[in-house]
C-alpha positions as CSV (number, residue, x, y, z in Angstrom):
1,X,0.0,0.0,0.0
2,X,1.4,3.0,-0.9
3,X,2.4,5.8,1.5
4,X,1.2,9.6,1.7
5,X,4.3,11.4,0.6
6,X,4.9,15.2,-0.7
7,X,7.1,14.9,-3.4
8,X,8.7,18.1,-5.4
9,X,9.2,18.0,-9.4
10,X,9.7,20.4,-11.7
11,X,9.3,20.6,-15.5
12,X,11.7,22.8,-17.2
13,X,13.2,24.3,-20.3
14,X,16.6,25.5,-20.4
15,X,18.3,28.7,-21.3
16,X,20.9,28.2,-23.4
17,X,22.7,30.7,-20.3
18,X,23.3,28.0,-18.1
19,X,25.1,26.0,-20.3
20,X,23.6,22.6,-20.7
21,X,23.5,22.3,-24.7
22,X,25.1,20.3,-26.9
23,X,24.7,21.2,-30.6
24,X,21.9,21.1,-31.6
25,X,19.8,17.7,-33.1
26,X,16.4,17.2,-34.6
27,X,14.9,17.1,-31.9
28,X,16.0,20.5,-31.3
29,X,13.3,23.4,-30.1
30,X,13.3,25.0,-33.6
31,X,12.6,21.8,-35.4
32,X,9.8,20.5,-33.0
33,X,8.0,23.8,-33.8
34,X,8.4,26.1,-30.5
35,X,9.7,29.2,-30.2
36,X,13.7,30.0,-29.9
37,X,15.3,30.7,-26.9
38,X,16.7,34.7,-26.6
39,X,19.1,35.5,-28.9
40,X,21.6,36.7,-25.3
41,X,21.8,33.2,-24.6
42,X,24.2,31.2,-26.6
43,X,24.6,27.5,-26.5
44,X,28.1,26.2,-26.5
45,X,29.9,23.0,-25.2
46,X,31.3,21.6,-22.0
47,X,32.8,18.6,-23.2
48,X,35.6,20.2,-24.4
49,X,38.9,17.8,-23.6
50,X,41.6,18.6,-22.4
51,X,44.6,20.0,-25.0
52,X,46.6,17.3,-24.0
53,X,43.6,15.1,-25.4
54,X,43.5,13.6,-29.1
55,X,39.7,13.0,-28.9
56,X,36.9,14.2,-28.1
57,X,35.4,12.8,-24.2
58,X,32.0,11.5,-26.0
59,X,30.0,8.9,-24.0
60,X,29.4,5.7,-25.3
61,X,26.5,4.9,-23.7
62,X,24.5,7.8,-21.2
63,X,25.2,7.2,-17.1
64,X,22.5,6.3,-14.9
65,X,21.6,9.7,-13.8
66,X,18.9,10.1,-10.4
67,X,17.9,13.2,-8.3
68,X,19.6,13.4,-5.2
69,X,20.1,16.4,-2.3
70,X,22.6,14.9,-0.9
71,X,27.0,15.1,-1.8
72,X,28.9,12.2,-0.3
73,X,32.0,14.4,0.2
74,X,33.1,12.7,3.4
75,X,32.8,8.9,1.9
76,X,34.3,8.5,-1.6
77,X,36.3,5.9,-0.6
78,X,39.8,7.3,-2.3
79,X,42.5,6.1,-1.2
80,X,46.5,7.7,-2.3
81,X,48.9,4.9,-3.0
82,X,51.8,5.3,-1.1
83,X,55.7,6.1,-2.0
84,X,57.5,3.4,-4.1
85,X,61.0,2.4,-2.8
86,X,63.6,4.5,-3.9
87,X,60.6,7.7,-4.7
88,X,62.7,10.6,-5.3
89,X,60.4,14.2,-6.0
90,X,62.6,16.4,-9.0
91,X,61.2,19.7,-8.7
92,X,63.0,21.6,-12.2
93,X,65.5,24.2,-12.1
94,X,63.8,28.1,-11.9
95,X,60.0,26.2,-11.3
96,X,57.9,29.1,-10.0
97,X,54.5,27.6,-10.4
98,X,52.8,24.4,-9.6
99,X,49.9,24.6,-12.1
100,X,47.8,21.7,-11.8
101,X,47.5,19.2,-14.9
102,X,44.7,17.7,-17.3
103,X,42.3,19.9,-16.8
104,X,39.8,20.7,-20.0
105,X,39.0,23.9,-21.1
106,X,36.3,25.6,-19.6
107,X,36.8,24.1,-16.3
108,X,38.3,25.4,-13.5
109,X,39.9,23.6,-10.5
110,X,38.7,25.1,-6.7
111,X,39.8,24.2,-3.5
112,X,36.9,24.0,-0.7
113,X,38.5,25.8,2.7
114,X,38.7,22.5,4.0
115,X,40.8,21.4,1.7
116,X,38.0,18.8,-1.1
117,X,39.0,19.4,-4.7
118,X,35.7,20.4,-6.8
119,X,35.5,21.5,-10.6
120,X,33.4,24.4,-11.9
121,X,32.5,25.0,-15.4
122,X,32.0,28.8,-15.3
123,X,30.2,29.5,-18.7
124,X,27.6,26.3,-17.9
125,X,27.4,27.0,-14.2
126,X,28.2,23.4,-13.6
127,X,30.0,22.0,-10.2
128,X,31.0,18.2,-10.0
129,X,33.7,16.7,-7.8
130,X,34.2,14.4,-10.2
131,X,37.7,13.8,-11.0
132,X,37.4,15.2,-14.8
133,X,41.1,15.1,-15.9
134,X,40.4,11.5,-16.4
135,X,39.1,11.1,-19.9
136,X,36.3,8.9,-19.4
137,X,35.2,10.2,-15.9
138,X,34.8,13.1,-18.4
139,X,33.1,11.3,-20.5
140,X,30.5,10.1,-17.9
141,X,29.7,14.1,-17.1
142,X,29.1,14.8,-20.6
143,X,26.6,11.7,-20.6
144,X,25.1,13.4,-17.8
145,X,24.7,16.7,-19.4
146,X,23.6,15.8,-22.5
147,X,20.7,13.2,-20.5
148,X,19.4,16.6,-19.0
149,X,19.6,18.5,-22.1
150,X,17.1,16.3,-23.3
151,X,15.0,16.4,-20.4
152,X,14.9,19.8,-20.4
153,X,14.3,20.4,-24.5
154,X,11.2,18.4,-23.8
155,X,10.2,20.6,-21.4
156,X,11.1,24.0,-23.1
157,X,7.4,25.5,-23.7
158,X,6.2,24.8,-20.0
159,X,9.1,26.4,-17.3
160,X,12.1,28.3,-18.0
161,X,15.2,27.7,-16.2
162,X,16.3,30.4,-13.8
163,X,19.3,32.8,-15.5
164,X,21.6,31.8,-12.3
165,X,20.6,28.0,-11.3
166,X,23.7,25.7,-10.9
167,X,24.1,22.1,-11.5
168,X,25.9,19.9,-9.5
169,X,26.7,16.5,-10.9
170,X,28.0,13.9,-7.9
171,X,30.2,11.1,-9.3
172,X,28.8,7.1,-7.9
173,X,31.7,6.1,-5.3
174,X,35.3,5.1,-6.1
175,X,34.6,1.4,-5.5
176,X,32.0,1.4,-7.9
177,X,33.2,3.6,-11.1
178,X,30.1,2.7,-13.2
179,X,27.8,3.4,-10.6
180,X,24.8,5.9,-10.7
181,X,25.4,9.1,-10.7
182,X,23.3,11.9,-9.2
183,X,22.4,15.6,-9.6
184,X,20.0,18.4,-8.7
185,X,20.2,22.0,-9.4
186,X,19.9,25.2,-7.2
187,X,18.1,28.6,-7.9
188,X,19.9,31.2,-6.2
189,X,16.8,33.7,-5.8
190,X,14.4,31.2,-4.3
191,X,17.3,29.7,-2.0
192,X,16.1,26.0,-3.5
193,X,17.0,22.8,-4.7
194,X,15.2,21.3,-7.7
195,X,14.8,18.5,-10.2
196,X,13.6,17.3,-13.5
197,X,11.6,14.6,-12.2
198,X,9.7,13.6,-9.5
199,X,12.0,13.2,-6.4
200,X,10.8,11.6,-2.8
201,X,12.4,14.3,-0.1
202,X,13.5,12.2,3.3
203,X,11.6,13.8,6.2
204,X,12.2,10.7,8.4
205,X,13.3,13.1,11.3
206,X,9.8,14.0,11.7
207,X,6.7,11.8,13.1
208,X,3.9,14.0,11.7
209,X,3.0,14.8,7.8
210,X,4.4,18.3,6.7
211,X,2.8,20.9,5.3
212,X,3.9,21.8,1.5
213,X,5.4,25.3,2.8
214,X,7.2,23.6,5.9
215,X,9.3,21.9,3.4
216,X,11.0,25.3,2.3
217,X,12.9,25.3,5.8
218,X,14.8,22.3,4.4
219,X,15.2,22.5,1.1
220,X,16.8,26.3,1.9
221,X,19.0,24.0,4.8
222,X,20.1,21.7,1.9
223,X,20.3,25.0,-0.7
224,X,22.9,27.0,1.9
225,X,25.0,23.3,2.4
226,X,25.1,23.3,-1.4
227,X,26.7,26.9,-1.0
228,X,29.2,26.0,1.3
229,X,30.1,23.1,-0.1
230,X,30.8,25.0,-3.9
231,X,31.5,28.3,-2.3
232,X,33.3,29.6,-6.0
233,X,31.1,31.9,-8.1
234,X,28.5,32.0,-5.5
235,X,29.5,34.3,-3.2
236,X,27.4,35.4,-0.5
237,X,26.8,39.2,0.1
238,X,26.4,41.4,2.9
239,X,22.7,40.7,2.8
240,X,23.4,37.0,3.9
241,X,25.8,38.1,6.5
242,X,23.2,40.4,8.0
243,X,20.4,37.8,7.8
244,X,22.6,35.3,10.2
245,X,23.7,38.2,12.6
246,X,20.1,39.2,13.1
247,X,18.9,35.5,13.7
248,X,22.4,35.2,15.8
249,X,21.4,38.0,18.0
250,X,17.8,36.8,18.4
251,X,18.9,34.0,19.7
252,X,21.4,35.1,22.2
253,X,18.1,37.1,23.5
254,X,16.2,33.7,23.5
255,X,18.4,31.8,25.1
256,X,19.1,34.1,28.2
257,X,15.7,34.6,29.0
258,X,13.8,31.7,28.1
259,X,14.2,28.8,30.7
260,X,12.9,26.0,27.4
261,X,14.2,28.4,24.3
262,X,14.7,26.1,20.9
263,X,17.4,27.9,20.5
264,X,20.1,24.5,19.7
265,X,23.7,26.8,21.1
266,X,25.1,28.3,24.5
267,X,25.2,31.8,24.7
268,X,29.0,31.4,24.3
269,X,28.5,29.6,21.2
270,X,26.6,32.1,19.8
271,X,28.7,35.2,20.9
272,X,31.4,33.2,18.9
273,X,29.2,32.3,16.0
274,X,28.1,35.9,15.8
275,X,31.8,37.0,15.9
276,X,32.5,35.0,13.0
277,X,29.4,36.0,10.9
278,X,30.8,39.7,11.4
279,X,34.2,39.4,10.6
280,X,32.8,37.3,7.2
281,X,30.7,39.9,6.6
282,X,34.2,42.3,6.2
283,X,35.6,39.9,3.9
284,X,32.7,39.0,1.1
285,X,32.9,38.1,-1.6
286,X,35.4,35.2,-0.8
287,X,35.1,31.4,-0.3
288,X,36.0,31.2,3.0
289,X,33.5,34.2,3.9
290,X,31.1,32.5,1.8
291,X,31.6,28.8,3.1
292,X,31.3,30.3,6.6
293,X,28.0,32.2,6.1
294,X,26.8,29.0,4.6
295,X,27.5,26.9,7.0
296,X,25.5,29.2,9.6
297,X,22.8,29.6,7.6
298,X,22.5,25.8,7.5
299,X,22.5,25.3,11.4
300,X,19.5,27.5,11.7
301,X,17.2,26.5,8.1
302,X,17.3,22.9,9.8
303,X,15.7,23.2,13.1
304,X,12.9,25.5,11.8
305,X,12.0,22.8,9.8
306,X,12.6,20.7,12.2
307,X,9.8,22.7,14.7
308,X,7.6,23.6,12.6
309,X,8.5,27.2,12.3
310,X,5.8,29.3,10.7
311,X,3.0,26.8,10.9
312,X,0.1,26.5,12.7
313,X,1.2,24.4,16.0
314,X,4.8,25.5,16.1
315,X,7.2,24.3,18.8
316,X,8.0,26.9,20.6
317,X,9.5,25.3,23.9
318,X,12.2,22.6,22.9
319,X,10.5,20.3,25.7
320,X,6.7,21.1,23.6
321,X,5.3,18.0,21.9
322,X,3.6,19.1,18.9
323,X,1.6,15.7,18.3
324,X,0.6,16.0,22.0
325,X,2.7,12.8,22.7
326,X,5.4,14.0,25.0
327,X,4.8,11.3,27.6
328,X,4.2,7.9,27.2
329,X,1.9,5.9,29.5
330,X,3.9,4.6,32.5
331,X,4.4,0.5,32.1
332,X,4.1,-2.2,34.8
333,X,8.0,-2.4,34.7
334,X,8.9,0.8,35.7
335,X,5.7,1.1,37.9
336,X,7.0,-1.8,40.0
337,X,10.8,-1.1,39.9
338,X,10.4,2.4,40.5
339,X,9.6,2.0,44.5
340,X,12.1,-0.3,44.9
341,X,14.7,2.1,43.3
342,X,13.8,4.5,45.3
343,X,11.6,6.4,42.7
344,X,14.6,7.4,41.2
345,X,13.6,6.3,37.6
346,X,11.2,9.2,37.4
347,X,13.7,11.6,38.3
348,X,15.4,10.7,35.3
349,X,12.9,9.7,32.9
350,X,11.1,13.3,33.2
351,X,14.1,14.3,32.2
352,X,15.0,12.4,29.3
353,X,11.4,13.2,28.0
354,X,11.8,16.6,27.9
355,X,15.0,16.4,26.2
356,X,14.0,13.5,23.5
357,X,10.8,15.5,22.4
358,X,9.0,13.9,19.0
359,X,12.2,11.7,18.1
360,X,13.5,15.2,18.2
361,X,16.3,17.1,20.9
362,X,18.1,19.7,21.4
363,X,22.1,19.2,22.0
364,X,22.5,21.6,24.9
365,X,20.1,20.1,27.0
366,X,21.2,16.8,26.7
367,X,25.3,17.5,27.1
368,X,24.0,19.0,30.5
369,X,22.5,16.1,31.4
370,X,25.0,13.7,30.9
371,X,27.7,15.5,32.5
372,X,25.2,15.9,35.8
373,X,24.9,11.7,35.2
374,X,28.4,11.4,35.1
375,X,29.4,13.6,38.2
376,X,26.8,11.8,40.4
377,X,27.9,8.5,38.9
378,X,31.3,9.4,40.2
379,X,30.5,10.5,43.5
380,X,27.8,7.4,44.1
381,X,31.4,5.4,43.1
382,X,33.1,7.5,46.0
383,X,30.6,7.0,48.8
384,X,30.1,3.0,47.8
385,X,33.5,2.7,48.4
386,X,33.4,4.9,51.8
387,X,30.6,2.6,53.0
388,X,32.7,-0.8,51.5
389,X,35.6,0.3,54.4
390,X,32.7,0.7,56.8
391,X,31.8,-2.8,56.3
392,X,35.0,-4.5,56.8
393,X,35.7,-2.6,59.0
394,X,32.1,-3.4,61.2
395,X,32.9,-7.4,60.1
396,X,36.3,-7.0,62.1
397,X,34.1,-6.5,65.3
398,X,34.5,-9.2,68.0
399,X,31.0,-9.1,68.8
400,X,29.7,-9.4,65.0
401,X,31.9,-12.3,64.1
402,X,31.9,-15.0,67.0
403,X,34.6,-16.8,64.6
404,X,32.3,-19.4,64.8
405,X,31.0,-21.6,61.5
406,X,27.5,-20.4,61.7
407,X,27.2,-16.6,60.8
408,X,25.3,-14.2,63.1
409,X,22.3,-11.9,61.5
410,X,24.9,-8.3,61.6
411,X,27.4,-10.3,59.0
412,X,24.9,-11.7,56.9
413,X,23.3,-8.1,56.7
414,X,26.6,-6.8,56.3
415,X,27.0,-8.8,53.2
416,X,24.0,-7.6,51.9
417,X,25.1,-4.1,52.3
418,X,28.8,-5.0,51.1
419,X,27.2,-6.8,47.7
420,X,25.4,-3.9,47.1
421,X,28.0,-1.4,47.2
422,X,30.1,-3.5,44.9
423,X,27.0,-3.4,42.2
424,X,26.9,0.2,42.7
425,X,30.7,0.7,42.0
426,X,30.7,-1.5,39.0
427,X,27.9,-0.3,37.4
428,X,28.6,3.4,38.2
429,X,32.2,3.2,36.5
430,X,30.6,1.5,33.2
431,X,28.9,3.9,32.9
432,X,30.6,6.6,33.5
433,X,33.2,5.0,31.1
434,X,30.7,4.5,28.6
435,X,30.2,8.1,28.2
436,X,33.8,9.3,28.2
437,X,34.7,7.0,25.3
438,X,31.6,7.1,23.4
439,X,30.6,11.1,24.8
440,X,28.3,11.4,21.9
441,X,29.0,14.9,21.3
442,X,27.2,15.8,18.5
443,X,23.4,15.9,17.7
444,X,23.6,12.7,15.2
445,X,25.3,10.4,17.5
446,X,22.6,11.8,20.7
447,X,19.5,11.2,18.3
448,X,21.1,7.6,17.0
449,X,21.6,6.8,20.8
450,X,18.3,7.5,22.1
451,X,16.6,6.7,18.8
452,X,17.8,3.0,19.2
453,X,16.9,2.7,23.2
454,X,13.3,4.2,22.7
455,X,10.6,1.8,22.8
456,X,7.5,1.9,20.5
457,X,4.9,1.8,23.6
458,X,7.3,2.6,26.8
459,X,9.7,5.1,25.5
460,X,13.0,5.7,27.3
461,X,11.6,3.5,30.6
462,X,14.5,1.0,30.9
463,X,17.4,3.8,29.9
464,X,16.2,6.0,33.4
465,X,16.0,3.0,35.1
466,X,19.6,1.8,33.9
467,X,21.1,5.4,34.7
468,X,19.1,5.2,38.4
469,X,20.9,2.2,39.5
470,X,23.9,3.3,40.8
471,X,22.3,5.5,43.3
472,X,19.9,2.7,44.1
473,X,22.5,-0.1,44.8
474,X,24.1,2.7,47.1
475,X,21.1,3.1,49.0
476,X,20.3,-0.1,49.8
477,X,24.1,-0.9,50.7
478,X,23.2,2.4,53.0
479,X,20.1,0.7,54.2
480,X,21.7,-2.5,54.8
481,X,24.6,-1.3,56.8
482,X,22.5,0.7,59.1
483,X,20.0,-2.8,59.5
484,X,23.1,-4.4,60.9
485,X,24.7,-1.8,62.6
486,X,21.4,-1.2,64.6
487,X,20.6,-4.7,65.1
488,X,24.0,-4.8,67.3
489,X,23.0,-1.9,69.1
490,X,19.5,-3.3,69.6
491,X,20.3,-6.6,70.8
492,X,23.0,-5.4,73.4
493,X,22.0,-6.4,77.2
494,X,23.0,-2.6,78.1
495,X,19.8,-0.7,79.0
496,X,21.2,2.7,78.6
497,X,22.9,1.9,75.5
498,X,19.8,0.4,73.7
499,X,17.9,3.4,75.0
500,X,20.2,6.1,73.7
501,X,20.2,4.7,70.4
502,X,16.9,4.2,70.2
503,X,16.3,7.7,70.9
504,X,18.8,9.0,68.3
505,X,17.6,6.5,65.7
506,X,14.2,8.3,66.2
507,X,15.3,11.9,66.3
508,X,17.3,11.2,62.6
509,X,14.6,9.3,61.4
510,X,12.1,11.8,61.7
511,X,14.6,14.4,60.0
512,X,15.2,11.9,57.1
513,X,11.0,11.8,57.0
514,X,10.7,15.2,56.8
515,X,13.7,15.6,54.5
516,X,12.1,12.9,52.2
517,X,8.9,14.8,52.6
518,X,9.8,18.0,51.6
519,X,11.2,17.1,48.5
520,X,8.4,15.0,47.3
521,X,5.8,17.8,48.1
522,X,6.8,20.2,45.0
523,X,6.5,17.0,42.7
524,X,2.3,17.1,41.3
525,X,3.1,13.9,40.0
526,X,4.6,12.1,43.2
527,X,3.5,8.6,43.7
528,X,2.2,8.7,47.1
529,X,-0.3,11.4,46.6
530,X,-1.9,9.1,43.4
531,X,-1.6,6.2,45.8
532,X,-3.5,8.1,48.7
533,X,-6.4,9.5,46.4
534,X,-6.6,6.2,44.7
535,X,-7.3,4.3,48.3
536,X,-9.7,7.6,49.4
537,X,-11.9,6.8,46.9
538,X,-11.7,3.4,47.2
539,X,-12.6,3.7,51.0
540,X,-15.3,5.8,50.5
541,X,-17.3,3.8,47.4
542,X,-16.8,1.0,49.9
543,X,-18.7,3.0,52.7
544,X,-20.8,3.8,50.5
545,X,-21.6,0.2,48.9
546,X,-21.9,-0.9,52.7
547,X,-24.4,1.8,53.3
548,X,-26.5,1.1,50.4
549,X,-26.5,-2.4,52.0
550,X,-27.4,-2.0,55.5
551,X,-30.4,0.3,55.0
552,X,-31.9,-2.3,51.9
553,X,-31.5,-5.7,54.1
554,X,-31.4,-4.2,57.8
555,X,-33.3,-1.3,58.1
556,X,-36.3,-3.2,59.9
557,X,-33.6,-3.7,63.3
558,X,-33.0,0.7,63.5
559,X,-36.3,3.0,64.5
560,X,-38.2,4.6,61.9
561,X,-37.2,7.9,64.5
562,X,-33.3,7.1,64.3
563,X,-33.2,6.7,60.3
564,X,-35.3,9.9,59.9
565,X,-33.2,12.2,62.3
566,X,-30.7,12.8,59.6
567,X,-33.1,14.1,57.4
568,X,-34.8,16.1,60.1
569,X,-31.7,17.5,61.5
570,X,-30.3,17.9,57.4
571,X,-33.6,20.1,56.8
């Protein structure tokens, strides 16, 4: 059954300004009866080879060619062979410049600030980092060109390409040579990617359906990556640069006064993001202004998308569901672990939820959180291990071990409490490991993490209780100690002994109740207050069952003066 999907497709005709034309065929525009294109515009070539070249780079057969939005820059799978024995590097007598080689005419090698290699046909407005001074990866990109040509003669009399839209041709990987290759364009004035066919845009990252004009956010995040990615030629201008400053400052403003801003950076990040922006803004047009700009531009366009920005039913809190789904329904698991974890599963799944929002977070947040986890973590570690010397050093008593073969009630309780501790310190530096060698630092390793741990009906359950056990293994070892401890003082033949540890015990306990009290009172959702309204109302329908009873089958034994005085006294 097929799947609602919005899917984006275009129907073009080409100028000859952008430089897609080969020469022309019979089943060019003038032959098939529509009108020429404008005389400005002036079909030429881009398979011209290189003057090293005898022939002419002519495909023999026409690449697999599919609409894509996406470069694999960081996976082509290239790999430099290494020096031969005995490599020696020549560089010529009175050698000044180190042009680079094989190039065709037309073309133009450009180096990304980061250092990729990308080609740029300037009359055709074409980008591609494929490797071009290879005759028949040259031949492939003509293949591609000419299959769009005659996509887009087809199309001539129903859209008209925009003057400044680029092409970007991305070669299949290097394992794979005569793989498919894929391409989209981008108009400049709309900020968009498009295609000549009818493409199926991944919106994954979202649960709900988006609106048609929701997708702009995105395709203008994917437009400014294209931008950064082939900075040369199109240059951003000071417009850009105060676009990003004024959503910069915004959202320094945000995120110092709104406690749940959707705002993804520190105000330290921002300051420094903001700094950049503005010294970019002083250097346009250049690549490295323009690759910066971009890149900003693309850390914002994405979350808008990504929060419905503009729509009806935005998120405007980062911990706001906008399917009304925030919270799942609390399972039996965590409904009868939770006491005996000492509630501390809530605690930390009321946190996760507001972090891990509609398969959605922000990165702040969630950094925060984790380096709270791991500083508790380490100080549950310190105090298990505190409370492991207490233990051997209570087991040394004479009193608690007899030496005899049977062990007294203190050491097996102290064993308890011993066991305990050892879970807690185990588990706590696992953890706490965990996250130091796999920190996942960035937003796509914390969605992947979380992603994989949430289950379809109870949500991030079992990952709260997992991060609550250290501290519940240390209470218990607590508890356990302080069973055995006062079960020696308890059974102890001295009077005044037993008596002024019983009267301690109850002074501290009643500090620990209050203590324990206190901070369960601001929690509306505390279990003890659902627990005591639950058996309220179950007391009183019992009352009133038993009433109901009484007075059918017994009213005959009580006066007719007894059962009216209620009423009498009511009126």
């Amino acid at each position: 059954m097929p799947r609602d999907r919005h899917t984006i497709f275009s129907r073009v005709s080409v100028p000859n300004s952008v430089g897609l034309a080969v020469p022309d065929t019979e089943d060019s525009p003038a032959q098939r009866g529509h009108s020429p294109l404008p005389a400005e515009s002036t079909e030429f070539e881009i398979d011209v080879p290189s003057t090293s070249a005898s022939t002419t780079a002519q495909p023999a057969t026409l690449p697999e060619l599919v609409p894509t939005h996406y470069i694999n820059r960081y996976d082509r799978g290239i790999k430099i062979p290494k020096q031969a024995p005995g490599y020696s590097c020549i560089i010529e007598p009175r050698t000044l410049r180190f042009p680079r080689s094989g190039i065709p005419e037309g073309w133009i090698a450009c180096s990304h600030p980061e250092g990729a290699l990308y080609f740029y046909h300037a009359e055709g407005r074409v980008y591609t980092e494929a490797n071009i001074t290879k005759s028949d990866v040259l031949s492939q990109v003509n293949g591609c060109v000419m299959r769009l040509r005659s996509i887009l003669q087809s199309t001539a009399d129903t859209f008209r390409l925009p003057v400044d839209a680029s092409l970007v041709l991305d070669p299949p990987p290097s394992w794979d040579p005569e793989g498919v290759w894929s391409y989209y364009y981008a108009d400049h004035i709309n900020r968009t990617l498009f295609w000549l066919e009818e493409y199926e845009f991944d919106v994954g990252e979202l649960d709900g359906v988006p609106n048609f004009s929701q997708l702009q956010h995105e395709i203008e995040a994917k437009y400014w990556t294209h931008v950064e990615y082939f900075p040369h030629a199109q240059h951003t201008t000071q417009g850009h640069a105060d676009e990003i400053m004024g959503i910069l400052s915004f959202a320094m403003v945000d995120q110092q006064t709104s406690p749940s801003s959707t705002v993804l950076f520190s105000v330290d990040d921002l300051q420094k993001m903001f700094s950049c922006a503005k010294s970019a803004k002083k250097r346009t047009p250049s690549d490295h202004a323009t690759a910066v700009i971009a890149r900003l531009h693309t850390m914002f366009a994405h979350p808008r998308f990504l929060n419905y920005h503009g729509e009806v039913g935005a998120r405007l809190e980062r911990d706001q569901s906008v399917h009304g789904t925030g919270k799942y329904p609390r399972s039996t698991l965590i409904r009868v672990l939770a006491p005996a974890l000492f509630n501390a599963p809530y605690v930390h799944l009321h946190a996760l939820e507001r972090i891990w929002v509609d398969r959605t977070m922000c990165h702040l947040p969630w950094g925060l959180f984790i380096e709270k986890l791991k500083s508790e973590w380490q100080e549950f570690t310190l105090f298990a291990t505190v409370l492991l010397n207490a233990n051997v050093a209570f087991l040394a008593i004479p009193s608690v071990d007899s030496g005899l073969d049977t062990r007294s009630p203190p050491q097996i309780i102290s064993y308890v409490s011993i066991v305990c501790g050892i879970g807690c310190i185990i588990i706590g530096l696992l953890l706490v490991r965990q996250y130091r060698v796999k920190p996942r630092d960035t937003v796509e390793e914390a969605t992947k993490f979380l992603f994989a741990r949430t289950h379809p009906t109870r949500g991030v359950e079992t990952l709260a209780i997992l991060y609550s056990l250290p501290y519940a293994l240390l209470m218990w070892s607590m508890l356990a100690f302080l069973a055995a401890f006062s079960y020696e003082c308890f059974v102890a033949k001295d009077h005044a002994a037993v008596w002024s540890a019983g009267a301690a015990w109850i002074v501290v306990g009643l500090l620990i109740a209050w203590c324990i009290y206190s901070a369960w009172e601001s929690q509306d959702e505390a279990w003890y207050r659902k627990a005591a309204a639950a058996y309220g109302e179950k007391v009183a329908s019992l009352q009133e069952s038993l009433g109901t009873v009484i007075h059918s089958h017994f009213s005959c034994l009580f006066p007719v003066s007894l059962s009216a005085q209620p009423h009498e006294s009511a009126a």
